[in-house]
C-alpha positions in Angstrom: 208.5 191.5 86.2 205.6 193.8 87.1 208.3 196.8 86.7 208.7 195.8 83.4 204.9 195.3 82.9 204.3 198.6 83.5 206.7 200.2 81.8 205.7 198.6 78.5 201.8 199.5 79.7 203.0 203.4 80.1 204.7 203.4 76.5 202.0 201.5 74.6 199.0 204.0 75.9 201.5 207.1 75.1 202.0 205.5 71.3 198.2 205.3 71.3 197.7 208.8 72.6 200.6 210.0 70.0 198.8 208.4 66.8 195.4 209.9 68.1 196.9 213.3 68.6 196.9 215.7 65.7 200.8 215.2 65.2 199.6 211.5 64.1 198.1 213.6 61.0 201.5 214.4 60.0 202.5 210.7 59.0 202.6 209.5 55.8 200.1 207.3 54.3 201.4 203.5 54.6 203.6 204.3 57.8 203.4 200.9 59.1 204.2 199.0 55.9 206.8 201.1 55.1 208.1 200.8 58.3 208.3 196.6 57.7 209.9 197.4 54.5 213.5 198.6 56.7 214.0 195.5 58.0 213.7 193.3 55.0 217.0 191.2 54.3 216.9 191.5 50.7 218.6 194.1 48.8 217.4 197.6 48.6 214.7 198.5 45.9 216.0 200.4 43.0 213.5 203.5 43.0 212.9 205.1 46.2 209.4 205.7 47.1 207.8 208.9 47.9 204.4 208.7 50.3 202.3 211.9 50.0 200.0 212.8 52.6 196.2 213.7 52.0 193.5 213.9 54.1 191.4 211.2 54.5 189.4 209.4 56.9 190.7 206.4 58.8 190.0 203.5 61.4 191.1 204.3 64.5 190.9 201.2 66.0 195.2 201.0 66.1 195.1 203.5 68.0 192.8 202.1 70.6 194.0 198.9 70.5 197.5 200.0 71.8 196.0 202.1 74.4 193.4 199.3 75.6 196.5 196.8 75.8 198.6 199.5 77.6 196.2 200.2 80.3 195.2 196.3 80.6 199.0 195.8 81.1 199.4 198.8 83.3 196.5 197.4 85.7 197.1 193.9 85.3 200.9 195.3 86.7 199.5 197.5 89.5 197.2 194.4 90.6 200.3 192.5 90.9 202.0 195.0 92.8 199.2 195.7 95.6 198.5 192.4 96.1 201.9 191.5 97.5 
């Protein structure tokens, strides 16, 4: 189980480090929602939606949330580990 632990710790800080890196910039505004919006069971909406992105400022706290969790889970794995 601590394998696993860690492997989900390792992906969730790079995700963090990803969004916080410049490339993150690139996404469109709304990612997340829209994101939600693909695995809706209702039919398909009629228009399509187009997000354009313009710079703004944002909370970053996402992003630090995902890498705080992934290190907690990487340590909390590696604690795990060294103690048997």
């Amino acid at each position: 189980m601590s394998l696993w632990t860690l492997r989900i710790g390792i992906v969730l800080v790079i995700t963090g480090l990803a969004l916080l890196s410049p490339l993150g910039d690139l996404l469109p505004l709304n990612f997340w929602p829209s994101l939600t919006s693909l695995f809706a069971t209702g039919p398909a909406p009629a228009e399509q939606v187009f997000y354009r992105v313009v710079p703004c400022e944002q909370s970053r706290a996402v992003e630090f949330m995902l890498i705080g969790s992934g290190l907690a889970s990487v340590g909390a794995s590696l604690y795990v580990r060294l103690r048997k």
